[in-house]
Steps between C-alpha positions, in 0.01 A plus 500: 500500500804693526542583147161602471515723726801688346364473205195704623694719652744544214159588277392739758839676485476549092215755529723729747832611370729751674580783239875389449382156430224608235782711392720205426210234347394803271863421364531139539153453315627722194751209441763707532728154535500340222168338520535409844138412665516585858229462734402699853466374812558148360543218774790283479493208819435703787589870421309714248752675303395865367605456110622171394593346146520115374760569249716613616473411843526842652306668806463867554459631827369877629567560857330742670679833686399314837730246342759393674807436290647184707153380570607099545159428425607611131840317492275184616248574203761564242701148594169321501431669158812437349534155620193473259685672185429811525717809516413735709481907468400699703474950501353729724155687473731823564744322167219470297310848597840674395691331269261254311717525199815384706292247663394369156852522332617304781218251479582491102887416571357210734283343224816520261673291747238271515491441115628246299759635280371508159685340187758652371554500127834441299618726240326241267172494609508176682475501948812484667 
Protein backbone atom coordinates (compact mmCIF):
# COMPACT_ATOMS: atom_id res chain seq x y z
CA UNK A 1 0.00 0.00 0.00
CA UNK A 2 3.04 1.93 0.26
CA UNK A 3 3.46 2.76 -3.27
CA UNK A 4 0.07 3.78 -3.56
CA UNK A 5 0.22 6.01 -1.30
CA UNK A 6 3.23 7.89 -2.84
CA UNK A 7 1.87 7.62 -5.79
CA UNK A 8 -1.18 9.66 -4.56
CA UNK A 9 0.76 11.85 -3.04
CA UNK A 10 3.20 12.29 -5.90
CA UNK A 11 -0.21 13.17 -8.13
CA UNK A 12 -1.29 15.56 -5.55
CA UNK A 13 2.10 17.32 -5.70
CA UNK A 14 1.86 17.81 -9.78
CA UNK A 15 -0.99 20.36 -9.49
CA UNK A 16 1.24 22.65 -7.02
CA UNK A 17 4.56 23.76 -8.32
CA UNK A 18 6.85 26.27 -6.58
CA UNK A 19 7.65 29.10 -9.19
CA UNK A 20 11.40 27.99 -9.70
CA UNK A 21 10.22 24.55 -10.40
CA UNK A 22 7.46 25.63 -13.05
CA UNK A 23 10.28 27.74 -14.13
CA UNK A 24 12.48 24.79 -14.87
CA UNK A 25 9.58 22.13 -16.40
CA UNK A 26 8.52 25.16 -18.69
CA UNK A 27 12.15 24.37 -20.05
CA UNK A 28 12.46 20.76 -19.66
CA UNK A 29 8.99 20.29 -21.51
CA UNK A 30 10.26 22.51 -24.57
CA UNK A 31 12.77 19.60 -25.16
CA UNK A 32 15.40 21.67 -24.84
CA UNK A 33 17.68 18.21 -24.49
CA UNK A 34 17.68 16.61 -27.27
CA UNK A 35 14.36 14.99 -27.07
CA UNK A 36 14.71 14.08 -23.63
CA UNK A 37 11.09 13.20 -21.98
CA UNK A 38 11.25 14.05 -18.40
CA UNK A 39 8.54 13.67 -16.06
CA UNK A 40 7.56 15.66 -12.53
CA UNK A 41 7.22 14.40 -9.41
CA UNK A 42 7.80 10.88 -10.81
CA UNK A 43 8.23 8.06 -8.07
CA UNK A 44 11.13 5.89 -8.28
CA UNK A 45 11.06 2.97 -5.09
CA UNK A 46 10.41 5.00 -2.22
CA UNK A 47 11.30 8.70 -3.01
CA UNK A 48 9.39 10.84 -5.53
CA UNK A 49 11.91 12.59 -7.50
CA UNK A 50 10.86 16.24 -8.83
CA UNK A 51 11.91 15.80 -12.73
CA UNK A 52 13.13 12.51 -13.79
CA UNK A 53 14.06 10.97 -17.33
CA UNK A 54 14.26 7.12 -18.59
CA UNK A 55 16.86 7.81 -21.10
CA UNK A 56 19.02 8.94 -19.94
CA UNK A 57 18.75 8.05 -16.51
CA UNK A 58 19.01 11.47 -14.99
CA UNK A 59 17.07 13.15 -11.93
CA UNK A 60 16.70 16.82 -11.39
CA UNK A 61 16.29 18.13 -8.12
CA UNK A 62 14.98 21.90 -6.83
CA UNK A 63 15.65 22.50 -3.26
CA UNK A 64 13.95 24.92 -1.56
CA UNK A 65 15.74 28.25 0.30
CA UNK A 66 14.73 26.39 3.67
CA UNK A 67 17.03 23.85 2.09
CA UNK A 68 19.62 22.78 3.83
CA UNK A 69 22.69 22.14 1.73
CA UNK A 70 24.16 18.98 3.80
CA UNK A 71 20.69 17.78 4.50
CA UNK A 72 21.76 13.77 4.95
CA UNK A 73 18.35 13.05 4.20
CA UNK A 74 19.42 14.16 0.51
CA UNK A 75 22.82 12.33 0.43
CA UNK A 76 20.57 9.17 1.59
CA UNK A 77 18.05 9.91 -1.38
CA UNK A 78 20.66 10.55 -3.96
CA UNK A 79 22.67 7.03 -3.02
CA UNK A 80 19.36 5.24 -3.01
CA UNK A 81 18.67 6.93 -6.43
CA UNK A 82 21.79 6.30 -7.94
CA UNK A 83 22.13 2.85 -6.74
CA UNK A 84 19.06 2.58 -9.15
CA UNK A 85 20.91 4.30 -12.30
CA UNK A 86 20.20 7.41 -12.05
CA UNK A 87 22.37 10.50 -11.89
CA UNK A 88 21.50 12.85 -9.80
CA UNK A 89 21.31 16.92 -10.12
CA UNK A 90 20.31 18.91 -8.09
CA UNK A 91 20.05 23.41 -8.08
CA UNK A 92 18.58 25.70 -5.84
CA UNK A 93 15.13 27.57 -6.11
CA UNK A 94 17.44 30.80 -5.47
CA UNK A 95 19.88 29.02 -8.80
CA UNK A 96 17.07 28.72 -10.83
CA UNK A 97 15.17 32.20 -9.86
CA UNK A 98 18.57 33.94 -10.91
CA UNK A 99 20.48 32.25 -13.22
CA UNK A 100 18.09 29.79 -15.11
CA UNK A 101 20.26 30.04 -18.12
CA UNK A 102 23.41 28.88 -16.06
CA UNK A 103 21.33 26.35 -14.43
CA UNK A 104 20.27 25.04 -17.87
CA UNK A 105 23.79 25.26 -19.55
CA UNK A 106 24.96 23.30 -16.74
CA UNK A 107 22.14 20.81 -16.95
CA UNK A 108 22.96 20.72 -20.93
CA UNK A 109 26.83 19.88 -20.22
CA UNK A 110 25.40 16.98 -17.88
CA UNK A 111 23.23 15.41 -20.64
CA UNK A 112 26.39 15.61 -23.03
CA UNK A 113 28.12 13.52 -20.56
CA UNK A 114 25.50 11.23 -20.41
CA UNK A 115 25.41 10.64 -24.26
CA UNK A 116 26.69 8.10 -26.27
CA UNK A 117 29.28 9.45 -28.47
CA UNK A 118 27.99 9.53 -31.88
CA UNK A 119 29.84 7.93 -35.01
CA UNK A 120 32.42 9.45 -36.30
CA UNK A 121 32.96 9.45 -40.03
CA UNK A 122 36.30 8.86 -42.04
CA UNK A 123 37.48 11.12 -44.64
CA UNK A 124 35.74 8.53 -46.97
CA UNK A 125 32.46 8.47 -45.88
CA UNK A 126 32.54 5.23 -44.06
CA UNK A 127 32.29 5.24 -39.58
CA UNK A 128 35.41 5.08 -37.91
Amino acid sequence: MRDARLTAFAKANRKEMSEPALRMWLQLRAERFMGIKFRREKVIGDYIADFAANDPKLVIEIDGETHDIDDPRDAIRTSYLESRGYRVVRYSNVEVMQNLEGVLMSLAAVVDEMRPPLPTLSPQGERA
